[in-house]
Structures are given as structure tokens and as C-alpha cells.
C-alpha positions in Angstrom: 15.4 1.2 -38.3 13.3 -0.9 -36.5 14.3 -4.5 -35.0 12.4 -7.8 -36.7 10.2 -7.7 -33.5 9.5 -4.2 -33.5 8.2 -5.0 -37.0 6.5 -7.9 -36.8 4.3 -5.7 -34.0 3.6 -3.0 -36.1 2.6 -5.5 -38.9 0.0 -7.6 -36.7 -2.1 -4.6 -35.2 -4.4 -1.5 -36.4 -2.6 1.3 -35.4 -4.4 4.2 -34.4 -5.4 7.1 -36.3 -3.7 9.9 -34.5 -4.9 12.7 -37.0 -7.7 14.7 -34.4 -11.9 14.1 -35.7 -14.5 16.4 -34.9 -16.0 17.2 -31.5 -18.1 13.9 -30.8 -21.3 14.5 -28.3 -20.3 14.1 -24.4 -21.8 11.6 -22.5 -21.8 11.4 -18.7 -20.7 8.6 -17.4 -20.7 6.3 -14.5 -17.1 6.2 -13.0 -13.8 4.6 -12.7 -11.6 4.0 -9.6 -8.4 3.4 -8.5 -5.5 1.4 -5.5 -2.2 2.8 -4.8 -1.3 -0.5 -3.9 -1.6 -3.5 -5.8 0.4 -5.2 -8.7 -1.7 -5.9 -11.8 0.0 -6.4 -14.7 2.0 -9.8 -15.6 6.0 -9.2 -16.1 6.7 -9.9 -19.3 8.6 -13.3 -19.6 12.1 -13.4 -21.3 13.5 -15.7 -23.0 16.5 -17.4 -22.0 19.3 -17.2 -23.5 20.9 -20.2 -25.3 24.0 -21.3 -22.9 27.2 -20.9 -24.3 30.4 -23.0 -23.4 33.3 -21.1 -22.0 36.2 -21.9 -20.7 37.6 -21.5 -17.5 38.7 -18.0 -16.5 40.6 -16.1 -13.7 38.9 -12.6 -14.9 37.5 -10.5 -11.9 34.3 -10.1 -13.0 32.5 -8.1 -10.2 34.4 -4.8 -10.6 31.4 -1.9 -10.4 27.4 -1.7 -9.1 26.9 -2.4 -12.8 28.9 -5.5 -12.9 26.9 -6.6 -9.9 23.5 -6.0 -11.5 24.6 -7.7 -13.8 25.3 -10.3 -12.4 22.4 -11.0 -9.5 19.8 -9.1 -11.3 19.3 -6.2 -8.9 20.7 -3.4 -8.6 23.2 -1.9 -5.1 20.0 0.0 -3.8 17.8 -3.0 -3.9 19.9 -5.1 -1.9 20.6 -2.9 0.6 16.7 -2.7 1.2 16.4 -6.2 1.6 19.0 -6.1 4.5 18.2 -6.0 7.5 20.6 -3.4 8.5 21.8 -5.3 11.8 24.9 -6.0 10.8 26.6 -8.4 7.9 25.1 -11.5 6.6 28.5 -13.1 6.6 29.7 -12.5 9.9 28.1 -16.0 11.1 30.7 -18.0 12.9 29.2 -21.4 12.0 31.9 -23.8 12.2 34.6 -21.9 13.0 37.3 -23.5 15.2 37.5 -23.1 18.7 33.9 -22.5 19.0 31.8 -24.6 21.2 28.4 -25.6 20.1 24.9 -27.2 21.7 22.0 -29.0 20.5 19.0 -26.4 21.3 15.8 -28.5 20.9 13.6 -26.4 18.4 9.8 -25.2 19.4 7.2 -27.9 18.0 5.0 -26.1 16.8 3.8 -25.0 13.0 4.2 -21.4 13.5 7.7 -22.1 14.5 8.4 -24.4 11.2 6.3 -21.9 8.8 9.3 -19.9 9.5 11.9 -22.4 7.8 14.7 -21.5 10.4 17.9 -23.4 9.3 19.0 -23.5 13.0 20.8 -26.4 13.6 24.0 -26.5 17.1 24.2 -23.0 18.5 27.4 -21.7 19.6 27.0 -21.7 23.6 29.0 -18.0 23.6 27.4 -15.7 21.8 28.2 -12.2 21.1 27.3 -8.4 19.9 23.1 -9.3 21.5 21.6 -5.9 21.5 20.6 -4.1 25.0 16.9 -4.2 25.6 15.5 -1.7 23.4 14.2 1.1 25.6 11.0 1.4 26.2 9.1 4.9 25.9 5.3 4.0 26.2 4.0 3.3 29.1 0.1 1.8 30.5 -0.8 3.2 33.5 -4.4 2.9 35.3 -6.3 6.0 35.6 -6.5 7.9 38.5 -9.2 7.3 41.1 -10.9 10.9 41.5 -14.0 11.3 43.8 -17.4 12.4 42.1 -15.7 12.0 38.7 -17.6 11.2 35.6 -16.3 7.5 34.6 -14.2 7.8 31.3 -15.5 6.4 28.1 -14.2 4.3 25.9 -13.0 8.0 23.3 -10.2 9.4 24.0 -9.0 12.7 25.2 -5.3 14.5 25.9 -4.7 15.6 29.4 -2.9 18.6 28.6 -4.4 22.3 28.5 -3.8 25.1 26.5 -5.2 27.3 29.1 -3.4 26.4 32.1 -2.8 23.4 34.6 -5.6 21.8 35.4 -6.4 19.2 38.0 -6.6 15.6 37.3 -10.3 15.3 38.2 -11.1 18.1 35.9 -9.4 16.6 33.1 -11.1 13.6 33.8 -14.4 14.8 34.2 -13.7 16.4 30.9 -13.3 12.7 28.6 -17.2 12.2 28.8 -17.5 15.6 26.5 -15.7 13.8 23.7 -18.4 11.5 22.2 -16.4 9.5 19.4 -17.1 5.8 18.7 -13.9 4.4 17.9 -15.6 1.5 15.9 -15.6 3.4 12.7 -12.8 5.9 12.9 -9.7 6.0 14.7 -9.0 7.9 18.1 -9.5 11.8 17.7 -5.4 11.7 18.3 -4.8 10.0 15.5 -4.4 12.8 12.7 -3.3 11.8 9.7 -1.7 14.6 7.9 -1.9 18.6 9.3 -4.7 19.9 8.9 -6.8 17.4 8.2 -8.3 14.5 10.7 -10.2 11.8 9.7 -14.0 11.2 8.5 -15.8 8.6 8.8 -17.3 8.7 5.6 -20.8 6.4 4.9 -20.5 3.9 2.0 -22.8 4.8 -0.4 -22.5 1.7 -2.8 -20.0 -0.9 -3.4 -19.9 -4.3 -6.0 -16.9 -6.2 -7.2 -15.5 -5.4 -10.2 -13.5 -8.6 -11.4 -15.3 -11.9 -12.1 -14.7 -15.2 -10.8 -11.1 -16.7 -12.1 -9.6 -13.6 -11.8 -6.4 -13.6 -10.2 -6.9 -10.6 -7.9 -9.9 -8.7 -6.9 -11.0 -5.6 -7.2 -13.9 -3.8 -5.6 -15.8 -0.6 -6.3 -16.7 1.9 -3.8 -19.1 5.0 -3.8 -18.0 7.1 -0.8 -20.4 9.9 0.3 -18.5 13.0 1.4 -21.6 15.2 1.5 -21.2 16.1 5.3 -16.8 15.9 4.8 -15.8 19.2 6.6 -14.3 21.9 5.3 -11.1 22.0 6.5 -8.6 24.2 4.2 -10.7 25.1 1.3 -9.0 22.5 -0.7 -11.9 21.1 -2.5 -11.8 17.1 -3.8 -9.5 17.2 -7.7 -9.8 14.6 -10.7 -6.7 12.6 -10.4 -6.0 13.4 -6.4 -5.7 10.5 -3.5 -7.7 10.3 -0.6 -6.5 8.6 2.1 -8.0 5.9 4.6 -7.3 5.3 7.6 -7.6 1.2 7.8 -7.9 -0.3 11.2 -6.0 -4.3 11.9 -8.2 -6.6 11.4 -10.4 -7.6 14.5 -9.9 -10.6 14.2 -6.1 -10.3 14.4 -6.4 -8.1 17.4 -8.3 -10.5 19.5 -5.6 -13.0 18.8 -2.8 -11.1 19.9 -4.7 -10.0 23.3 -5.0 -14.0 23.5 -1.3 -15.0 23.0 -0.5 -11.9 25.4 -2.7 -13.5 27.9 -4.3 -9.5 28.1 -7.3 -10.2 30.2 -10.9 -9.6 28.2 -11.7 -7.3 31.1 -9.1 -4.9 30.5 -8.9 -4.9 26.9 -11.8 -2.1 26.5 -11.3 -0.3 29.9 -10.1 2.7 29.6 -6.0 3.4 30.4 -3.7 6.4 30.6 -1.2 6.2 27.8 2.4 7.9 28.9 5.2 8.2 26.3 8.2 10.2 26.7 9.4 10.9 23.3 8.4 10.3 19.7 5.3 10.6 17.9 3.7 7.7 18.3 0.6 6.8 18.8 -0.3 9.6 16.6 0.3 9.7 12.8 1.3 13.4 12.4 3.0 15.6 14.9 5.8 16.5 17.1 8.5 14.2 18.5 7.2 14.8 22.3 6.2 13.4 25.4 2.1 12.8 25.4 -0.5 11.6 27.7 -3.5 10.0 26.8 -6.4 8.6 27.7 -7.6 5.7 25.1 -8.1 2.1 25.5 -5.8 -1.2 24.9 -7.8 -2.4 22.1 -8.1 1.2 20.4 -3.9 1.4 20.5 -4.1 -1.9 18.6 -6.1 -1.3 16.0 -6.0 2.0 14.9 -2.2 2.5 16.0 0.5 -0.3 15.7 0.6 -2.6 12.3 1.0 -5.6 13.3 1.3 -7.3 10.1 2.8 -5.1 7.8 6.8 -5.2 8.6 9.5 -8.0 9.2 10.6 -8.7 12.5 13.0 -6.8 13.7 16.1 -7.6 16.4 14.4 -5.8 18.9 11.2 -7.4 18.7 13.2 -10.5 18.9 15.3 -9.0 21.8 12.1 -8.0 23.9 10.2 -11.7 23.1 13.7 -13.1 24.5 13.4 -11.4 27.7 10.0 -12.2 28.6 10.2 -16.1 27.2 10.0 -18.5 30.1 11.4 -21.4 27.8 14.7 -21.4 27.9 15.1 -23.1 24.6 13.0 -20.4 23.1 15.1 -17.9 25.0 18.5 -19.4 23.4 16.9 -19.5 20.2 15.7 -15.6 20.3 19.2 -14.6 21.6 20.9 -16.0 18.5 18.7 -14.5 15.9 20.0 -11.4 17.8 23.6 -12.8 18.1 26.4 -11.7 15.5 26.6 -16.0 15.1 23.0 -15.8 14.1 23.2 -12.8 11.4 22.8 -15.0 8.4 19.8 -16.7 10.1 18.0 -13.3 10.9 18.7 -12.1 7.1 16.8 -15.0 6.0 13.9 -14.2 8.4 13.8 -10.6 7.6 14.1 -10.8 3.5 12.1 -13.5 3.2 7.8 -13.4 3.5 6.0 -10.4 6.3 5.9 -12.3 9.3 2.8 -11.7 11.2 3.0 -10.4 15.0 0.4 -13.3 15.2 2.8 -16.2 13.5 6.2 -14.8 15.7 4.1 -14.8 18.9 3.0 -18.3 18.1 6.1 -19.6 17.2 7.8 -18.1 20.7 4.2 -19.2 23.2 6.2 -18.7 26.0 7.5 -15.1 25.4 4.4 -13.0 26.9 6.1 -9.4 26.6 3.7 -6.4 28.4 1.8 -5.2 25.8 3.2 -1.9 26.5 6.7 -2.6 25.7 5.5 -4.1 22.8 4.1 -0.6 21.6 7.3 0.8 21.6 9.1 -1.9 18.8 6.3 -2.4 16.6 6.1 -0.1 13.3 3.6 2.3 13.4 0.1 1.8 11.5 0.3 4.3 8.1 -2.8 5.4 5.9 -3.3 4.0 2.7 -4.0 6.1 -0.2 -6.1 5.9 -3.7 -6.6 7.6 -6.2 -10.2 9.2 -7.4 -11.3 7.9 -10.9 -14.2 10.0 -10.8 -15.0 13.6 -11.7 -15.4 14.6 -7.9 -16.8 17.7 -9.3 -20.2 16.5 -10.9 -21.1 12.9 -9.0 -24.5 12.7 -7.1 -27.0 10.7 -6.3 -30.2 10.8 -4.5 -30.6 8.9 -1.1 -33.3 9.4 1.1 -34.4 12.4 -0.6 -31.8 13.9 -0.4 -28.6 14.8 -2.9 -25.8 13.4 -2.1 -21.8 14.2 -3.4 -19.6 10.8 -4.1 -16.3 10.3 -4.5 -15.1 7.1 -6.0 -12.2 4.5 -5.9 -11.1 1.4 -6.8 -8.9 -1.2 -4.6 -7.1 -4.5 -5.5 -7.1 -6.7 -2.8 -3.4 -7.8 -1.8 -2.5 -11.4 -0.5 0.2 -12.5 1.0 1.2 -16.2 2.3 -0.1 -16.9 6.1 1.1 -20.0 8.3 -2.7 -20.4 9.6 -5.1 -19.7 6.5 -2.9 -19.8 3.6 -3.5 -16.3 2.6 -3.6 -13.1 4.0 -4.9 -9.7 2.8 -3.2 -6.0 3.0 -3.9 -4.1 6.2 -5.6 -1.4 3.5 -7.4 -3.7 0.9 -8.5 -6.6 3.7 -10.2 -3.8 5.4 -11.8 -2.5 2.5 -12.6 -6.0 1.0 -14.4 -6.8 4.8 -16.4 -3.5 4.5 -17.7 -4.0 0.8 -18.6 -7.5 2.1 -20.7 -6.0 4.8 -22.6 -3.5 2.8 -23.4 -5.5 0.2 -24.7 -9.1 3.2 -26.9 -5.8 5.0 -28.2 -4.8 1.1 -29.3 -8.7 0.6 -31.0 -8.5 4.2 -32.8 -5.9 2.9 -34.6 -3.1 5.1 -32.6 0.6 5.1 -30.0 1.6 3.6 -26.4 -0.1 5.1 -24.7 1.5 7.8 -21.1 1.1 6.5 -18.3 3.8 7.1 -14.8 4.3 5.7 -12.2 6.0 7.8 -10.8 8.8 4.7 -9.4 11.8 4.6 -8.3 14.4 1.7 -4.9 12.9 1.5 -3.4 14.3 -1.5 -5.2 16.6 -4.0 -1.7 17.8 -5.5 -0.2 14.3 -6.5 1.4 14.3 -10.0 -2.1 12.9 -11.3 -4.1 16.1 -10.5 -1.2 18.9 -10.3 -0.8 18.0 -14.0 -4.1 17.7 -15.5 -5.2 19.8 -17.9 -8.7 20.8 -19.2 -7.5 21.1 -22.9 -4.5 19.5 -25.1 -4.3 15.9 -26.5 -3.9 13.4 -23.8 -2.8 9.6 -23.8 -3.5 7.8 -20.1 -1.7 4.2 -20.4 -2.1 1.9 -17.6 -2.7 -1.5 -16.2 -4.7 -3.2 -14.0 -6.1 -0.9 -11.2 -3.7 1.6 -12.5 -6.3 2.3 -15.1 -9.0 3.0 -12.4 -7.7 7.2 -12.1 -8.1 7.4 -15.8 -11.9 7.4 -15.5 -11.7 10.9 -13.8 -9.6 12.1 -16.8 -11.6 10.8 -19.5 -15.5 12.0 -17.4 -14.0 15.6 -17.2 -12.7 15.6 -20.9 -15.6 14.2 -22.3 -17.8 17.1 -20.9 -16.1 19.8 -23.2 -17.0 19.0 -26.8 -13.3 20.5 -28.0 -12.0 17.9 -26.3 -13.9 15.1 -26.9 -11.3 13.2 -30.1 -8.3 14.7 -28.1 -8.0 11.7 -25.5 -7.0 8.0 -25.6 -6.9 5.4 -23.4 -4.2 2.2 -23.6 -5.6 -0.4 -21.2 -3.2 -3.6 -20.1 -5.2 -6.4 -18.5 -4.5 -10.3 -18.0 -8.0 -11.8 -19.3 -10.5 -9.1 -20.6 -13.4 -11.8 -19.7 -12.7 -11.7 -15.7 -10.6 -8.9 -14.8 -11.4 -5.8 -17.1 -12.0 -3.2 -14.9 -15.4 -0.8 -15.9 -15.8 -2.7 -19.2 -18.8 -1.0 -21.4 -19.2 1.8 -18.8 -17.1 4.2 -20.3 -20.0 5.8 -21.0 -18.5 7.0 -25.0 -17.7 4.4 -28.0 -15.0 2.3 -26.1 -13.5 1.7 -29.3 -13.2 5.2 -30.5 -10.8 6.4 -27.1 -9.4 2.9 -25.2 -7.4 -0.1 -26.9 -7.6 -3.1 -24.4 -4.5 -5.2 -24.5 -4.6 -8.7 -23.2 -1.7 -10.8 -21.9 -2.9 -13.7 -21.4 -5.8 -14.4 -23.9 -5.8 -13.4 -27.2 -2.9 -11.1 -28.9 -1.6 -11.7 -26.2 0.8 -8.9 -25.6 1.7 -6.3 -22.5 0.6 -2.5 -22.8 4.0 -1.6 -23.3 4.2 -3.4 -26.6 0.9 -1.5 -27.7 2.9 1.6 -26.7 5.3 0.8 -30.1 2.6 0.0 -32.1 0.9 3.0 -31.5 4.4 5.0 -31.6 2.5 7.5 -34.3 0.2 8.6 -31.5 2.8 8.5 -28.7 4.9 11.1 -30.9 2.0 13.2 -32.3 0.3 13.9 -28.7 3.9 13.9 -26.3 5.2 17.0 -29.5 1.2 18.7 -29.3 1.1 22.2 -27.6 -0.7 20.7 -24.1 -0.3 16.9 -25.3 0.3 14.8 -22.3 1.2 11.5 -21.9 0.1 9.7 -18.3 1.5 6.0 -17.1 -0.1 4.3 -13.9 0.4 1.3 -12.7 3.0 -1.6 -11.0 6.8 -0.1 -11.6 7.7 -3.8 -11.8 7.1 -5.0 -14.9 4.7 -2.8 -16.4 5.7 0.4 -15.6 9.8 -0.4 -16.5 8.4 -1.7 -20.1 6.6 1.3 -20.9 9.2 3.5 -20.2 11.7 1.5 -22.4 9.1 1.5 -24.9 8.4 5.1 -24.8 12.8 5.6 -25.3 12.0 3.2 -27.9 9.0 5.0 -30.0 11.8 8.2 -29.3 14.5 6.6 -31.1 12.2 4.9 -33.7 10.3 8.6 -34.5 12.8 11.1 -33.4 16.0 9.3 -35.2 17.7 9.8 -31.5 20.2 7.2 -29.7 19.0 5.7 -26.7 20.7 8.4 -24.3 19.6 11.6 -26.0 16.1 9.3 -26.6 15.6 8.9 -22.2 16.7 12.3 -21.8 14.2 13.5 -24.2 11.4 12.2 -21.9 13.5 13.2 -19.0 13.3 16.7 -20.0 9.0 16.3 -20.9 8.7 14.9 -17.4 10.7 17.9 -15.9 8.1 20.3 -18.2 5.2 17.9 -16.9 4.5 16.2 -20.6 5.0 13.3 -19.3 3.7 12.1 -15.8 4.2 8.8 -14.6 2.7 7.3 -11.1 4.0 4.1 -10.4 4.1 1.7 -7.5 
């Protein structure tokens, strides 16, 4: 039977009538879009629970993982992932007797105190410092060569296929390569074999979300008429494409200040020795390379410098190269076994910029080279198409033109210096819808605009398991809805299928942050149920998920039926999928074991897909 919440729900809402109409007329529609990474749907709050009185008890009470997720909230693997993985958090020897201890003045300055260090006497012994991490890229200035053509700013290997060939020919041969680095990343940079990266023109771009929302979300019409074809695989409803985001430039100017990296030599053009790995490239073999590039094109197309906590040898290599001797003993002892408990706390809590850590140390000028080898390397982003790649054009300069289509929330996170920072992906994006649309006001030809993309993947979970017939229910939240847009465009284009698909949107205020409102291009109300959690109803999609538990049962037990989740694992996704066990156990008369492994076993036959972040 169902609990006194379960049905209160099903009292206070129109459930859906699952029974399938006849074919409606398809209507083509403008499209929907979609960010792998963003969070946009509220977690649910819970109640507390009433406090009880106990007694005092001797009882172990942390026996098993369970008993410890039960306890902290989170489970073994979680808090290994926010360890650091240095060494244990309880190993510092604060206090301990015998130990000798000095006053270290701390660095006055508000990078340093944004990092809420709880450094008070340091031992004046300290043990267990890492070695200097060992450094495997290397600057080096290009050769002098006689008669040679002067390199350009693009960048080119010095190894041949063919045969050895003499420094001044493979010098002569870097003006060849004409490539301007301001709108896609160094040749060398490939992403994923076989495909390198496009520097695709923005066709058209607005913001989706109104003013008071609580994140934003942009729009963006990406012309791949000219993409090459690389493999045969051809763009899929559903698949990712991936973008190569540079740093921001602003960023990147900073650090080449704090380094003291002269302006002069920030654009010239360098040879770039490494001896193992794969860096700076994103795909390929652990090797030694040699490059020619340029400072400023290794730091911001290659190295994140924003993205990742410190790490010790970061820490190790600023201590080296700080000239402040306080600094120096304050660097060692983050990288002490003393200062273990100190590091957690810097590595668990907020991304700490290469920017703020810099600041905080100004005396610690490391070679930028060094540097190269201890910072993470910079990843592609990927979203997801929520268009029918298939069937969008438009007409530019008289000629037609094919569009692809995504959606990105932009990500924030706390900065020392501005108060917020955005993602490496979504800042970059965010800047270049900002640019487009200042050039569109200015008026005069169309913008100039590009976005780094590539194919990324066309067989994600999304695509590999959509289907062109079969009842379908797509329940998401937030920019999670963005790939359903796709779904519903090619459905709607087969009149059999036009009463076979629903939609289950979750959103925070449908009045600033509904993504695509009225552009559906059908009768909204006839396929999507907007759920509000913050005006309204207000309830989370995964409480319309057991209000509509008729549906859920009659489309996940249809020949073809499919049911589709997209969205933030935390919060949203976790509550639909304990809804879903629950509509199981509600409709199928099944406990809550044999109800998860029933959509265990429709996920393993592909009923049930869900792509979560």
C-alpha cells in the first residue's frame, strides 16, 4: 500500500492519461540544448528528525562502511576522493612532546588569508617532505639556423616520418603550417583519435534564463557546414560534442605577471622538450616529444590552471623557488607529515586557483617550465545535442547552412579576488556568447565568433539507445532537459509516434529559469509536465515520477517503451531512481530489492537509460 505521503501526492495532481491517442500533426520545431556540467535541480530538503534522549552507551557503533555512512553521511568511496592521498590526516604531530616548535610569521596578504590556513607554531624538525618532483618538460630557445624562414607563432613537431632531417629544414618547414591559435588550440592538441579540433563559427547565441535566476544558461547555434569528414560518423540526436575551452585570457596574463615571464617572450616562439608522458597533447602515446609552440599557447590551450586542488608537489616546487624564508617554512610544512591535517584542509576544501596560490606565496617565482610538469592537464568539456542534427539549417549569406545545437549552464565557484569564478568550459562559452551577441548590437556583418568542437561522443548512452519507435518518457532537470529536445524534434516528425512521448520537466522558478518555454513547437501540455520547486506545487521531478507511476509502468512494460533520466546525480538524479523503485514496488507488488533489481535488469536491456552528473 502506499505511505500517507505517497497518497497525499497522488491526491493533489492530474495524473496523466497513459492510455496512447491518435497520431497528432508533426510540427518542426526550433531546438533544445544541453551541459554535461552543471547542477540544476534543488536537493530536496529533509526533515529532521525529532531528537530523542538516550542514555549513555559503551556500544561500538562504527563496525562496517554502512555503519560509517551512516554515521557521516557519505559513503567509504566518497571520502577517499576527498583525500588527498599524501598520507593520513591524523598523522600531525601538533603538540606532541618532545617536539620543538617556532613562531613562523604568516604572509600578509589576502590571497594568503582566503586560504583560511590554521597554521599556528611549526615544529622546527620536520619530516617525510617529498623530493622535488621531477621535471620532464623542458623550454628551450630555438636554434639559430642561417637563411631560415623565422617560425610563426603555429606550431609544428620536429620529427619525420620520412627520415632525419636537418634542423634548418624542419624549421623552414613551421611557416607551412598556417594555424591561428586564437580560436583553436595547437594542431598537437588532439583531443580524441581520430578526430582534431574545429573551429566551428557561431551561428547564433541568446540566454535562455531570465534575470533572478540562480544560474545561467545560454543557447548556442554552432555551424558545422564546413566540419570535416573525418570517420564517416555523421552528428546523432542525443550524442556529445566536445569543446576544447581555452583558460581564460585574462587568467593567463596574470600568471605570466606573478612568474615575472617577460611580455617579450610570452608570444615568441620556443622549442618544447619532454621526455615522457603525454602531455601537452590530449590524446596519444606516453613518449618523448618536441615541439615548437609558444609560452602563451602551452598556457591556454594545455595546463588548467584553475580546475584542480593544489597538490604537494606544486607546493614542493613553489617551496624551492620562494625567496622568503617564512614562505619557504610555511610550503615545507604543508608538505611535511606535521602538516598533513593542514594540507587536507587545503585540498578538500574550495579549487584553489594557480592565480590565488601564486599570490599567496609572491616570492616563490618557479620556471614556468617546471611548472608544466605539476599542473593537471587541460581536458575537453563535453554537451550534449538537443537538436535533431539531421534536419537544422538556416540560410546565411545565401547560403544553407547545417547547425548543431547545445545548451550550457554557467558554473561558479568562490574566488579570493572577484567573489565568483566561472568553469574553465562554461566561462569560456558564457565570454563567447557575450561577444557575438556586443558585435550583433554593433551591427554591420555577421559576428566572427568560433567555438573550439569536436565530434566527441556520438555513442553515449543518450544516442546508442534511442529509438525511432516505442513509447518514451525523457525526465530531467535543469539543463538536463536540454538533450530531450533532440528526442522529442525527431519523434514528432513520424506521425505514429507523435502521442507515444512525454516529457517530465524539474525546474526551480518556471518564470526565470525554464529552459525553451513555448518553443516546443507541439501542445506543451499534451507531451511535458513542468514541475516547480520553488514556486507553486512546489515539488521535485522525482515526486511527479510517483504521481505519474501509471505512465512510468505502462511505457518502462511497452514493447520499445523507454524511460530516459538526465540531470545532477546529487539530489535529483538519486530521487528519481528511489522513486522509480518506488512506482516498482507500488505497481509491481515487488519489495524494494527485487523492485531495484527490476530496473537493474531494464537498464542492462537498455529500457532504462540514465545520464547523470
Amino acid at each position: 500500500m502506499p505511505s500517507v505521503v505517497e497518497q497525499q501526492l497522488l491526491g493533489d495532481s492530474v495524473v496523466y492519461d497513459y492510455t496512447p491517442e491518435g497520431p497528432s500533426t508533426p510540427s518542426v520545431a526550433p531546438s533544445l540544448t544541453y551541459s554535461d556540467d552543471s547542477e540544476d535541480q534543488d536537493e530536496p530538503q529533509l526533515p529532521e528528525e525529532t531528537p530523542r534522549r538516550r542514555r549513555a552507551s559503551t556500544m561500538l557503533i562504527a563496525q562496517s562502511p554502512a555503519d560509517v555512512r551512516r554515521i557521516t553521511g557519505e559513503s567509504t568511496q566518497q571520502l577517499i576522493s576527498r583525500c588527498c592521498g599524501g598520507g593520513c590526516c591524523m598523522n600531525s604531530q601538533d603538540g606532541a612532546e618532545g617536539v620543538e616548535y617556532e613562531h613562523v610569521p604568516l604572509p600578509d596578504n589576502d590571497a594568503f588569508r582566503s586560504l583560511c590556513l590554521r597554521i599556528h607554531d611549526i615544529p622546527t624538525v620536520l619530516t617525510k617532505i617529498p623530493d622535488l618532483p621531477e621535471q620532464f618538460t623542458f623550454l628551450e630557445p630555438l636554434p639559430l639556423v642561417s637563411g631560415s624562414t623565422s617560425p610563426t607563432d603555429s606550431t609544428s613537431s620536429l620529427g619525420s616520418e620520412d627520415g632525419p632531417a636537418t634542423v634548418a629544414d624542419q624549421l623552414r618547414n613551421l611557416a607551412l603550417e598556417d594555424l591561428d591559435t586564437s580560436i583553436q588550440p595547437p594542431s598537437f592538441v588532439q583531443p580524441h583519435c581520430p578526430y582534431n579540433v574545429f573551429p566551428a563559427r557561431l551561428h547564433n547565441t541568446r540566454e535562455l534564463t531570465k534575470p533572478g535566476a540562480e544560474k545561467r544558461t545560454y543557447h548556442f547555434d554552432i555551424d558545422i557546414t564546413d566540419y570535416p569528414e573525418e570517420t564517416g560518423i555523421d552528428f546523432k540526436v542525443g550524442g556529445a560534442i566536445g569543446v576544447s575551452a581555452p583558460n581564460d585570457p585574462v587568467a593567463v596574463e596574470k600568471v605570466f605577471d606573478l612568474l615575472l615571464v617577460p611580455r617579450f617572450l610570452r608570444n615568441k616562439p620556443v622549442l618544447l622538450r619532454t621526455t615522457r608522458g603525454r602531455w601537452p597533447t590530449v590524446w596519444g602515446e606516453d613518449e618523448a616529444r618536441e615541439l615548437v609552440t609558444t609560452r602563451r599557447d602551452l598556457l591556454t590551450w594545455c595546463s588548467d590552471i584553475q580546475s584542480y586542488s593544489p597538490t604537494k608537489s606544486l607546493l614542493r616546487v613553489l617551496a624551492e623557488y620562494a625567496l622568503d624564508p617564512n614562505e619557504k617554512k610555511i610550503l615545507m610544512f604543508l608538505c611535511s607529515s606535521q602538516g598533513q591535517g593542514i594540507f587536507c584542509d587545503l585540498r578538500t576544501g574550495p579549487h584553489i586557483s594557480l592565480i590565488q596560490i601564486l599570490s599567496a606565496f609572491p616570492s616563490a617565482k618557479p620556471p614556468l617550465d617546471l611548472l608544466f610538469s605539476v599542473l593537471q592537464q587541460l581536458m575537453p568539456r563535453f554537451y550534449s545535442l538537443s537538436n535533431d542534427p539531421h534536419k537544422s539549417y538556416e540560410i546565411r549569406d545565401g547560403k544553407q547552412h547545417r547547425l548543431i545545437e547545445i545548451a550550457v549552464t554557467v558554473q561558479e565557484t568562490a574566488d579570493w579576488r572577484t567573489g565568483l569564478r566561472t568553469g574553465v568550459g562554461s566561462g569560456f562559452l558564457e565570454r563567447q556568447s557575450h561577444k557575438f551577441m556586443e558585435l550583433q548590437r554593433a551591427g554591420g556583418k555577421a559576428p566572427k565568433v568560433y567555438i573550439p568542437m569536436f565530434k566527441g561522443l556520438m555513442a553515449n548512452p543518450l544516442a546508442k539507445e534511442f529509438v525511432s519507435d516505442g513509447p518514451m518518457l525523457l525526465i530531467g532537470a535543469g539543463v538536463g532537459i536540454a538533450p530531450f529536445r533532440g528526442f522529442v524534434q525527431r519523434r514528432l516528425k513520424k506521425a505514429n509516434c507523435a502521442n507515444k512521448v512525454w516529457v517530465l520537466q524539474g525546474v526551480r522558478d518556471s518564470l526565470v529559469d525554464e529552459l525553451y518555454g513555448g518553443e516546443w513547437g507541439v501542445h506543451e501540455d499534451r507531451v511535458k509536465k513542468v514541475v516547480q520547486s520553488r514556486r507553486g506545487e512546489s515539488r521535485y521531478v522525482q515526486d511527479e515520477v510517483l504521481i505519474q507511476a501509471d505512465l512510468v509502468w505502462y511505457i518502462i512494460n511497452s514493447v520499445d517503451g523507454r524511460v530516459f533520466v538526465c540531470g545532477s546525480t546529487q539530489g535529483m538524479g538519486e530521487g528519481v531512481e528511489e522513486a522509480l523503485i518506488k512506482v516498482a514496488k507500488l505497481k509491481g507488488n515487488l519489495e524494494h530489492d527485487e523492485a531495484k533489481r527490476f530496473w537493474d535488469l531494464k537498464r542492462e536491456g537498455g529500457q532504462y537509460i540514465a545520464e547523470t552528473w
